[in-house]
C-alpha positions, 0 to 999 in steps of 0.5 A, spaced: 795 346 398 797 339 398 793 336 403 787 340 400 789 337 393 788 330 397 782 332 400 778 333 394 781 327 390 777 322 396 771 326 395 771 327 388 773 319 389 767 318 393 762 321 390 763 318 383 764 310 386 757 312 389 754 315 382 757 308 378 753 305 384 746 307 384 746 312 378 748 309 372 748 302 370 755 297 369 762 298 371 763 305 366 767 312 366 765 313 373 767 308 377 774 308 373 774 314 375 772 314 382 777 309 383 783 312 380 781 319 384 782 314 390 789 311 388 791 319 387 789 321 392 793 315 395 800 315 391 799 324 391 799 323 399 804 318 400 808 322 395 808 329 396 806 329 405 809 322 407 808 315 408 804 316 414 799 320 410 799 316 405 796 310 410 792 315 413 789 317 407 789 310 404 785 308 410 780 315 410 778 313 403 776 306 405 772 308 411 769 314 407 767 310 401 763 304 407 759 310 410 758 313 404 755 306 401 752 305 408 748 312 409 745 311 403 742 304 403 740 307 410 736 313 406 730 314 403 733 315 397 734 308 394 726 307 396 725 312 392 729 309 386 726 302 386 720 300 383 713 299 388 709 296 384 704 290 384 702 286 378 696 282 380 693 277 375 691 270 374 695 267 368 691 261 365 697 255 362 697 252 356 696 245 359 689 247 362 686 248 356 689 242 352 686 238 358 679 242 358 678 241 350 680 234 350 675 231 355 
C-alpha cells in the first residue's frame, strides 16, 4: 500500500507540473501543487519503505518529470497550442510622410 501510495504521488506530481507548464499560465496552485506531491512522495518513500526507496524515488521523479517534459515538446500537441499566424502589411512611419509634406 505503501508503494502504491508513492507511486501515484510521482504521477499525480507529474501531471500536475506538466498542466502548470503548458496549460495554465505563472507559477500557480498547480505547480505548487506538483511539487509538493514530488517531496511527498519523496519523504513518504524514505519514511515509510526506507532510505534506498527513498533515493530511487527521488531519482524515478526527476527522470520521470524530464521525459514527460521531453515527450511533450516532441509531440504534435504544443503545435496545436501555438499560434501559426501570418500578418502580412506594410506600415507607413510617421517620418515618411513628414518628409513627403514638406518638399
Amino acid at each position: 500500500m505503501n508503494i502504491f501510495l508513492v507511486v501515484l504521488l510521482v504521477l499525480a506530481g507529474v501531471a500536475l507540473l506538466l498542466t502548470e507548464m503548458f496549460l495554465l499560465p505563472g507559477f500557480g496552485i498547480a505547480g505548487i501543487t506538483g511539487f509538493a506531491c514530488l517531496i511527498g512522495a519523496v519523504v513518504l518513500a524514505w519514511v515509510l519503505v526506507s532510505p534506498t526507496a527513498g533515493y530511487i524515488t527521488l531519482g524515478a521523479s526527476v527522470v520521470l518529470s524530464g521525459f514527460a517534459i521531453w515527450g511533450f515538446l516532441r509531440s504534435k500537441a504544443l503545435d496545436k497550442m501555438a499560434l501559426d499566424t501570418k500578418v502580412e502589411g506594410h506600415v507607413e512611419l510617421a517620418n515618411n510622410k513628414l518628409k513627403e509634406g514638406e518638399s
